[in-house]
Wavefront OBJ file of the C-alpha trace (Angstrom):
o trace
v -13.972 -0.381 -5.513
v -11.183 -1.183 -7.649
v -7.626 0.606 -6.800
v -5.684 2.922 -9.003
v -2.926 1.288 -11.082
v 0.581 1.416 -10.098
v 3.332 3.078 -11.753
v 5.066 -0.735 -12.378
v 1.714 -1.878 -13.405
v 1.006 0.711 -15.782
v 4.302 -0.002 -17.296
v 3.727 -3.862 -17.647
v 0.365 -3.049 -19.109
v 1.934 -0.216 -21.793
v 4.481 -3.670 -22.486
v 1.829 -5.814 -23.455
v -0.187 -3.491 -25.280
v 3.000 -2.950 -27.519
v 3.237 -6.271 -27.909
v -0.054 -6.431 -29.065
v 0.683 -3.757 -31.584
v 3.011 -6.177 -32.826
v 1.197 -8.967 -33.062
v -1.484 -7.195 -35.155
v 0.887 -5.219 -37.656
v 2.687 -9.278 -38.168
v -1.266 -10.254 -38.573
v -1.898 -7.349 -41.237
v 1.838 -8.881 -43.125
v 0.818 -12.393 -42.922
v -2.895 -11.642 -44.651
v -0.874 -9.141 -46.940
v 1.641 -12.319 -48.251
v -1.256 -14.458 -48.501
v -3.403 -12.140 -50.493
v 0.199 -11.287 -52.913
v 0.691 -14.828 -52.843
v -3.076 -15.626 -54.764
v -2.152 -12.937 -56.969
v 1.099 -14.044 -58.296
v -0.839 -17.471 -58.934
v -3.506 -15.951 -60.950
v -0.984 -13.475 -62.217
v 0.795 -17.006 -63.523
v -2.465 -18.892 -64.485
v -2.867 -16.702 -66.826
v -6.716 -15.260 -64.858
v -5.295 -11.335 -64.381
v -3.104 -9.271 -66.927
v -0.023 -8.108 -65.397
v -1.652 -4.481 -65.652
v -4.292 -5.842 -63.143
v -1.553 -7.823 -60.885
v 0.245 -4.298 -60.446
v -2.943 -2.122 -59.336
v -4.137 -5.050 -57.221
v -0.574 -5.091 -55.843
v -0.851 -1.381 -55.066
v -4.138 -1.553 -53.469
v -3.043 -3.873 -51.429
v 0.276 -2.017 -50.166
v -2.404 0.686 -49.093
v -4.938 -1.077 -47.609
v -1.786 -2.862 -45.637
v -0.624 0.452 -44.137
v -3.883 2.376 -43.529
v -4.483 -0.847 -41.276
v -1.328 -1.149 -39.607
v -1.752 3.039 -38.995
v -4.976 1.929 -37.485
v -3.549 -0.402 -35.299
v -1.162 1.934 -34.094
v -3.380 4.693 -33.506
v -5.544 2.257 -31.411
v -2.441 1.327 -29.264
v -1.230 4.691 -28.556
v -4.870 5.897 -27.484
v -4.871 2.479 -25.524
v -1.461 3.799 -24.045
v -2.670 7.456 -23.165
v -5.502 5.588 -21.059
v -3.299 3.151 -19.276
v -1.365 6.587 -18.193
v -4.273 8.521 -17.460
v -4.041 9.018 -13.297
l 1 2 3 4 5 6 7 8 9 10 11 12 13 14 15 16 17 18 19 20 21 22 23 24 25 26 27 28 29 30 31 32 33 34 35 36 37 38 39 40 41 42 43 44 45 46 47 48 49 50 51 52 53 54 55 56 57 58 59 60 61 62 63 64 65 66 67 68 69 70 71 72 73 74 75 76 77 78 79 80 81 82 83 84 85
């Protein structure tokens, strides 16, 4: 049988699961810059109007947040478990 959490360990494990909220929402911003970042250069090349560049641009702002929501959302039902007694 495995024993009940303590009240410390709960609290170290609610610390690394924010970190881990963290780490994803900086994951979501690094894919975001990347994905701006091919844009601009196609945006430049000439490949994508600059109509095009702004609704891709938007679209990506929005898929950026619905997945860093997500990732919260996950965390704080990850939290609510980690208190659960």
């Amino acid at each position: 049988m495995i024993p009940y959490l303590s009240e410390e360990r709960r609290k170290e494990l609610i610390k690394v699961t924010h970190k881990k909220i963290e780490e994803g929402r900086i994951a979501i911003r690094a894919c975001r810059h990347e994905a701006l970042t091919q844009l601009e250069h196609q945006q430049k090349n000439k490949e994508i109007s600059e109509d095009d560049f702004k609704r891709a641009k938007d679209r990506l702002q929005k898929a950026t947040d619905a997945y860093i929501v997500r990732v919260e959302q996950v965390g704080a039902n990850k939290e609510e478990e980690i208190l659960e007694v």
